[in-house]
C-alpha positions in Angstrom: 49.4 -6.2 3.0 46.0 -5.2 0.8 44.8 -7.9 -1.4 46.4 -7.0 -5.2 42.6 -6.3 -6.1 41.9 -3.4 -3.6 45.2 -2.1 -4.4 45.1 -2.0 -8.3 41.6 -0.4 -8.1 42.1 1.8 -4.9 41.7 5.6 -5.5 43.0 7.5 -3.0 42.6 11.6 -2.6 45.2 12.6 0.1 44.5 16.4 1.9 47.8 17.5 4.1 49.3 20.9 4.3 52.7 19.3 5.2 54.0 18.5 1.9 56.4 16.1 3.2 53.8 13.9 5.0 52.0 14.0 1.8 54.4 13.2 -0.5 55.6 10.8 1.5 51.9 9.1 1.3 51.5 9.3 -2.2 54.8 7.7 -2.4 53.1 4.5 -0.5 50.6 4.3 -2.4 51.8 4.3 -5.8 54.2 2.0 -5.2 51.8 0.0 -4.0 48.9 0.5 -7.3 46.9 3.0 -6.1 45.9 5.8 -8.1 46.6 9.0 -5.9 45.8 12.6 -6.2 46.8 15.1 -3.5 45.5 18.6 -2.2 47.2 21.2 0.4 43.8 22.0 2.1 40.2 21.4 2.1 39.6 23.5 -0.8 41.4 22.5 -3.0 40.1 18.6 -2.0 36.6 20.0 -2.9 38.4 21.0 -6.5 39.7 17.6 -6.8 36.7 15.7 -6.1 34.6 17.4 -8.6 36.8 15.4 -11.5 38.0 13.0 -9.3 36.2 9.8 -7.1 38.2 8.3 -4.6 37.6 5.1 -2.9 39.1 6.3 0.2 39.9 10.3 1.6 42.4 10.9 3.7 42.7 14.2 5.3 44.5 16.1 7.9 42.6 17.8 10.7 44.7 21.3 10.7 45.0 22.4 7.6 45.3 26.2 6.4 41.7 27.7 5.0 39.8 24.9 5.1 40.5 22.4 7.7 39.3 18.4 8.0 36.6 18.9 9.8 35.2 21.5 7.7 35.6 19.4 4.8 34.3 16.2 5.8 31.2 18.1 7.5 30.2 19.9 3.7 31.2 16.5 2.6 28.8 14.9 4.6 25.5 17.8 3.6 26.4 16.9 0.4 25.5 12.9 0.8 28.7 12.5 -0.2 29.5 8.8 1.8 33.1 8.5 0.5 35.2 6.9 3.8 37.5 9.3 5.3 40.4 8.1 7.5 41.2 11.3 9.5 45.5 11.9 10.5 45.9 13.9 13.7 48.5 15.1 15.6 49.6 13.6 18.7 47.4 15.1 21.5 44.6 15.8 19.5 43.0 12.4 19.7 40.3 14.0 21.0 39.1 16.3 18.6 39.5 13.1 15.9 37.6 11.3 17.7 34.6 13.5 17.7 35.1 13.6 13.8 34.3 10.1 13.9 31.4 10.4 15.5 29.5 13.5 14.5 31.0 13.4 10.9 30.5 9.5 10.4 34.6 9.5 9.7 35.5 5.7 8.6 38.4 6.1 11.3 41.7 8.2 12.6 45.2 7.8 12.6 48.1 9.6 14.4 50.8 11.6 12.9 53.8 10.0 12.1 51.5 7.8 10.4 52.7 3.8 10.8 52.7 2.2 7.2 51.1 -1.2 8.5 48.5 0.1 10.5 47.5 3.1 7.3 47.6 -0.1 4.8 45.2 -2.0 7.3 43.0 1.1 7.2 42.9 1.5 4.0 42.0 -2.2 3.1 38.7 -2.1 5.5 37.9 1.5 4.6 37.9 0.3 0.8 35.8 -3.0 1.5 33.5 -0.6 3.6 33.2 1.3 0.2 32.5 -1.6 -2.1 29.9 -2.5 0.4 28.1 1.0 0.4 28.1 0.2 -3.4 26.6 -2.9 -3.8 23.8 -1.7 -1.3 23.2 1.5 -3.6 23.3 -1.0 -6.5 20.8 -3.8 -5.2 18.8 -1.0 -4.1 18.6 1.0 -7.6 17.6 -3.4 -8.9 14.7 -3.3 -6.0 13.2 -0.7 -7.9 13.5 -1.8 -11.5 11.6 -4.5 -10.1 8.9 -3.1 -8.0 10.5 -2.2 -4.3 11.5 1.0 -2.7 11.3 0.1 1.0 8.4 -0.8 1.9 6.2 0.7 -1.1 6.3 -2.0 -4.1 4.6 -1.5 -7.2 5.6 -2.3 -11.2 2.9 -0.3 -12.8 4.3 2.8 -14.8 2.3 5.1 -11.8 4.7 3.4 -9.5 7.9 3.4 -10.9 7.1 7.3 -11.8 6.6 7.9 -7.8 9.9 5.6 -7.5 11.8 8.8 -9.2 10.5 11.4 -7.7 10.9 10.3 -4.4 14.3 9.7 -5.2 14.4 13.6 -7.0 13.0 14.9 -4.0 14.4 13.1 -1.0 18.1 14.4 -1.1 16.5 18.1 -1.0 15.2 20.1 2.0 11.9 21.2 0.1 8.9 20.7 2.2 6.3 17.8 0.7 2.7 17.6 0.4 1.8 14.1 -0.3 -2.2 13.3 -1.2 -4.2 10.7 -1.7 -7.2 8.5 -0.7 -6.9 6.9 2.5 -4.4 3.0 2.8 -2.9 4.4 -0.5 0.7 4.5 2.0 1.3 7.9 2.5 3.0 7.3 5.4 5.6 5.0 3.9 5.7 7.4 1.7 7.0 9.7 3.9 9.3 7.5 6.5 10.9 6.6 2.2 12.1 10.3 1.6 13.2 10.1 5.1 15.3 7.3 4.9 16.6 8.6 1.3 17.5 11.8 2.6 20.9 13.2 4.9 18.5 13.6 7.8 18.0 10.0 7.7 19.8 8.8 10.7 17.7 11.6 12.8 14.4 11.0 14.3 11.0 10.7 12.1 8.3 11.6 14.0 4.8 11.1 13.0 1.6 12.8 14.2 -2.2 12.3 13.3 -3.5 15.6 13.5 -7.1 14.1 12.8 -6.5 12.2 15.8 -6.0 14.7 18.5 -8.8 16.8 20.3 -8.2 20.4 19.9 -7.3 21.2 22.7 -4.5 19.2 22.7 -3.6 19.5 19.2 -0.9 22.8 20.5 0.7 20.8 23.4 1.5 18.0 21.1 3.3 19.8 18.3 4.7 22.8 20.4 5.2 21.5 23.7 4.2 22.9 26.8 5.8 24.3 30.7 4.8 22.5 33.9 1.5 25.0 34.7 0.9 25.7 31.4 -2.7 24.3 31.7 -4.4 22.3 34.4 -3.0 19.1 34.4 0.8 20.3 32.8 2.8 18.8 35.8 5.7 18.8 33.8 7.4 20.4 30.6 7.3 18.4 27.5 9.1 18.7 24.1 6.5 18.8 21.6 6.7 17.1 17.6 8.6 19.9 16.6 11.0 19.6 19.1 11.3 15.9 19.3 12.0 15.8 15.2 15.2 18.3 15.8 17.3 17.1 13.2 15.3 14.7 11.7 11.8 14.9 10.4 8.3 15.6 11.1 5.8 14.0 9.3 2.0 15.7 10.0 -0.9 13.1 8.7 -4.3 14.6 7.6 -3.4 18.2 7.9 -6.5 19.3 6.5 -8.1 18.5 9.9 -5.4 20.7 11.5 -8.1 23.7 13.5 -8.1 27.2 12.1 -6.8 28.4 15.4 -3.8 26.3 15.3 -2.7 27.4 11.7 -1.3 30.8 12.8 1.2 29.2 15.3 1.9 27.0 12.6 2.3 29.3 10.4 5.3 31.0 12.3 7.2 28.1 12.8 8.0 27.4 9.6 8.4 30.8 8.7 10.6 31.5 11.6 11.9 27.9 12.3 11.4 28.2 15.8 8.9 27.2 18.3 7.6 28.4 21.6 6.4 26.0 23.7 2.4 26.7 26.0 3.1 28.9 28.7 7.0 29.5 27.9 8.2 33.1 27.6 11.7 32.6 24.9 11.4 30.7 21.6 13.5 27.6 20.5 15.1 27.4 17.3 14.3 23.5 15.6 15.6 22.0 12.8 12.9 20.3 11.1 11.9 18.9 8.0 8.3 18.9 7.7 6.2 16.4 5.0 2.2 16.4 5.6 -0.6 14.2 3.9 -3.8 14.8 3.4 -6.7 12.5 2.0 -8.6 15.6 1.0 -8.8 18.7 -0.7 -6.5 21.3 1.6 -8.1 24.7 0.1 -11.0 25.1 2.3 -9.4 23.9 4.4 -6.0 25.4 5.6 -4.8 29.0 5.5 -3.4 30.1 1.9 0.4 30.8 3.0 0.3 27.4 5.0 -1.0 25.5 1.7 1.7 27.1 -0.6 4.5 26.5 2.2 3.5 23.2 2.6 3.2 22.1 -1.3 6.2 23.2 -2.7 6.8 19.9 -3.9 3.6 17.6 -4.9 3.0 13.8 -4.9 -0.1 11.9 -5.2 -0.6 8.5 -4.5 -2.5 6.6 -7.2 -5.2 4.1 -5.9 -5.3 0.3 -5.9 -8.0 0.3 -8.6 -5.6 2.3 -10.9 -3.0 0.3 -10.8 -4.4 -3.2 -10.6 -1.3 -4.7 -11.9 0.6 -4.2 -9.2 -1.5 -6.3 -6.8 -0.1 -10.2 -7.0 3.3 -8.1 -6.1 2.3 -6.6 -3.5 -0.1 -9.7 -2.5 3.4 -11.8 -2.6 5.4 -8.9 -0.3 2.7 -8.8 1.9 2.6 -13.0 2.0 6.6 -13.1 3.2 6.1 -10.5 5.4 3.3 -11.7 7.7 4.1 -15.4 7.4 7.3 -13.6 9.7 5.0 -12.1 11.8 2.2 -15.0 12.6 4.4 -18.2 12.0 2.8 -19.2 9.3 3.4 -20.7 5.8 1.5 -20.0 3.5 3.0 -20.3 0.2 0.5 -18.6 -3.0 -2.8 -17.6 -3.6 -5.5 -19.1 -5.3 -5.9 -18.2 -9.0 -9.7 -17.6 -8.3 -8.6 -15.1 -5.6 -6.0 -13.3 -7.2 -8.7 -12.6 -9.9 -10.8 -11.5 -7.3 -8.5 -9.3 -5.9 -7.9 -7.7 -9.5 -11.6 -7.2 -9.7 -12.0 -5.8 -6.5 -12.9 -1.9 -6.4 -10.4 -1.7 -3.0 -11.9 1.7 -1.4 -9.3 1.3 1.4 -6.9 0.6 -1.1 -3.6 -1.1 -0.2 -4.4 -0.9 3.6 -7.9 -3.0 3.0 -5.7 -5.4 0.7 -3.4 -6.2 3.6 -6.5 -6.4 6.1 -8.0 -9.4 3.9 -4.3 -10.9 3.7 -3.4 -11.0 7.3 -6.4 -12.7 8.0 -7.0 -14.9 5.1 -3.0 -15.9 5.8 -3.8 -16.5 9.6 -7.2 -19.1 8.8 -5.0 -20.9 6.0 -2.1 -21.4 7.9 -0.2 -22.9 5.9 -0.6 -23.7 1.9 -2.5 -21.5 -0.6 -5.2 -18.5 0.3 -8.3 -20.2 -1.1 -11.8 -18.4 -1.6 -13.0 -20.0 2.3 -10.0 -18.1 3.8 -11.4 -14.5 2.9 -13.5 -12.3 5.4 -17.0 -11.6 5.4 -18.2 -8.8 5.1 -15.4 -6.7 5.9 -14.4 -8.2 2.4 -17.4 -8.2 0.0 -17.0 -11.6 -2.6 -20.2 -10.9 -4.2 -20.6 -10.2 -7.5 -19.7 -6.9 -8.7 -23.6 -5.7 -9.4 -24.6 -6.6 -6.2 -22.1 -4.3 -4.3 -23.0 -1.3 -3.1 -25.0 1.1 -4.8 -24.1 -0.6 -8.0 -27.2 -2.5 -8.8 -30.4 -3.8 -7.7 -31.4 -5.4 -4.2 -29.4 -5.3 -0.8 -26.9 -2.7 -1.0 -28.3 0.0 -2.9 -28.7 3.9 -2.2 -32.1 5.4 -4.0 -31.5 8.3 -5.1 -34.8 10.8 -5.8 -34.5 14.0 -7.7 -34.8 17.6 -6.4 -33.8 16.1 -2.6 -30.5 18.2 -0.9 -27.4 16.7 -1.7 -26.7 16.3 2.3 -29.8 13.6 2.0 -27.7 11.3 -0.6 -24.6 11.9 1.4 -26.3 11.0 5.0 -27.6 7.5 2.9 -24.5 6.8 1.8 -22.4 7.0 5.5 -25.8 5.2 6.5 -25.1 2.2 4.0 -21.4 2.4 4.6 -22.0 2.3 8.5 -23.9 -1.3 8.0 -21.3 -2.9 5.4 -18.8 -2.9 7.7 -21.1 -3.5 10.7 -20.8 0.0 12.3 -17.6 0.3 12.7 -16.5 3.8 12.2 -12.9 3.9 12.0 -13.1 1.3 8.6 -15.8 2.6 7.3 -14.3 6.2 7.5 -11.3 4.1 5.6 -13.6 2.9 3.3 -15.0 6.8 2.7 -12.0 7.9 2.1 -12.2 10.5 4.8 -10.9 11.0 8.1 -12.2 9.5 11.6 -12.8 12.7 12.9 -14.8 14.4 9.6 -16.6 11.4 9.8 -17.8 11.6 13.1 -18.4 15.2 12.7 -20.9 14.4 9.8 -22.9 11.8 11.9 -22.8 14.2 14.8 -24.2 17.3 12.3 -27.4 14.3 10.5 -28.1 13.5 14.3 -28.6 17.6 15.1 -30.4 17.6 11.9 -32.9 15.3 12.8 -33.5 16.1 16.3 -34.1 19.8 15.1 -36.9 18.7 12.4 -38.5 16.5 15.0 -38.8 19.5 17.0 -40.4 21.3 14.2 -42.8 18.8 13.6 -43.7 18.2 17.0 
């Protein structure tokens, strides 16, 4: 029998055409201390439900103008994660069972329905319930104090991107998220994901900063074996891959002008034809991008306004200061997991340091100077000896770069082109972090690729003027 506390608090919405069966049900379960309303169809469940919030739905499969299925499928667009305990008829065991697998149904039972085995139902459907509740409730306390999955943050810039993301995740609208680069736009991203009812499909991620062109098309649309010399067989591109699920496009301001058309007509169209195929293929996709820059000169007008129908920007470290010992103690738990570890706090001296710090790689660069301070500490507190040098610059703040006088400046003289400051710059950036190009395009704020790009154009530059002067 169900414990007298799952029966006095059950709430139980009952669909059935056959009035009998249903009466019959209702019977059970009042006599038993449930609170019970009842519908002839899915309709009219949809009616009840908008005044009325069941622990537990049960509903027949055949029913006259809406049947189960249909109702637990809207149920299910909806978010709606009520359990449903499905009653078929004998022969149709079948068709439940799909139910309960497509439509996440809690279970099925067949028609005449066996009072026992219905109580023993309801009793782990309603425990199933409560569970689903206290993990929306601890979830809903994470973020009163500072964690939504993996972003963590108590500064007021934080808890605002707490709500939206919650506001915006449920929806379909697609998402431009901006910011400078290790602010965590991809977690971002994989959050709204996980918040939303495409979250059990697949998120797929792709750098488009990190692809040659010429490859860029393949990856995203696909491609037929012979498409292009070295296409021996087909291959599902992003688009396809995400069906169902998401697709998540990373510095899409480095996306080439030739690729934006084909782009273009996929999300108009939500279909994509893959290199050197001759039908289209219809996706369902839901597509979030990032960028670290400014998108106008960058893509096509009608791609911008299709992408940024809804907005977030990612506030950097250095404007929200306060939430760095929270994320420094996150960050501790979690890599202590993945070195072996045990290290325990950090230094007071440190964490002031770290509050001080300017951060130009933001959250990323923070984790960069954890993992390896955690891994030469070992165990105990992160002291000042355990930082790096010079990916991580300790000294004082008017010695860093470009900030005061001796090592580390950029001398600036008036009436010279801008390009001359911004070549000095790269230079000076290029040597803090010992020429290498992928942090120190972290450090820029840009992406590997535009950085490249620049060092590539001040290299034509100079060859060109040594030409001239020869």
């Amino acid at each position: 029998m169900l414990p007298p506390a799952l029966a006095t608090s059950g709430r139980i919405l009952i669909a059935d055409d056959d009035v009998p069966q249903r009466t019959a049900l209702a019977t059970l379960l009042t006599d038993r201390g449930f609170v019970t309303q009842v519908a002839a169809d899915g309709i009219e469940a949809l009616e009840r439900l908008s005044t009325f919030n069941p622990d537990v739905i049960v509903a027949d499969l055949v029913m006259p103008r809406m049947d189960g299925f249909e109702l637990l499928r809207q149920l299910k667009d909806r978010g709606d994660l009520t359990p449903a305990i499905v009653l078929t008829a004998f022969g149709s065991i079948e068709k439940a069972l799909s139910v309960v697998h497509e439509l996440k149904a809690f279970w099925f039972l067949e028609k005449p329905v066996e009072p026992r085995a219905f109580e023993i139902l309801l009793e782990r459907a309603i425990l199933h319930k409560r569970a689903l509740q206290k993990t929306d409730e601890l979830e809903r306390d994470l973020t009163l104090r500072g964690v939504l999955g993996d972003l963590v943050g108590i500064s007021p810039a934080m808890q605002k991107l707490f709500s939206v993301i919650r506001q915006v995740a449920p929806t379909s609208a697609p998402v431009l998220i901006s910011g400078e680069s290790g602010t965590g736009k991809e977690l971002v991203a994989r959050e709204i994901h996980k918040l939303s009812a495409r979250g059990g499909g697949p998120f797929v991620a792709i750098n488009t900063a990190a692809l040659p062109e010429a490859l860029i098309e393949s990856e995203l649309f696909g491609h037929e074996r012979g498409a292009f010399t070295g296409a021996m067989e087909r291959r599902a591109g992003c688009f396809e891959q995400a069906r169902g699920g998401t697709l998540f496009l990373d510095e899409i301001g480095e996306m080439p002008l030739t690729t934006q058309p084909k782009l273009l007509r996929v999300l108009e169209d939500s279909k994509v034809r893959r290199l050197g195929a001759k039908s289209e293929i219809p996706v369902d996709v839901r597509l979030l991008a990032a960028t670290s820059q400014s998108l106008i000169t960058h893509l096509r007008e009608e791609i911008y306004y299709r992408l940024s129908v809804f907005q977030i920007l990612l506030p950097p470290l250095r404007d929200r200061r306060e939430d760095i010992p929270l994320i420094a103690d996150v960050m501790i738990q979690t890599l202590n997991t993945k070195h072996g570890t045990r290290v325990t706090d950090i230094d007071s001296e440190v964490l002031e340091l770290f509050r001080t710090h300017e951060w130009p790689g933001n959250v990323r660069e923070l984790r960069n100077v954890i993992e390896r301070a955690i891994i030469v500490a070992s165990v105990g507190t992160i002291r000042m000896e355990h930082l790096p040098s010079p990916t991580f610059d300790i000294r004082p703040r008017r010695n860093r770069p470009g900030q005061g006088d001796g090592r580390g400046q950029v001398t600036l003289q008036a009436g010279r082109p801008l390009s001359d400051a911004e070549e000095a710059y790269i230079k000076l950036t290029l040597e803090h972090v010992n020429h290498n190009r992928k942090r120190a395009a972290e450090l820029l704020g840009i992406s590997l690729r535009t950085l490249q790009n620049r060092i590539a154009e001040f290299h034509r530059e100079a060859k060109a003027a040594s030409g001239t002067n020869n």
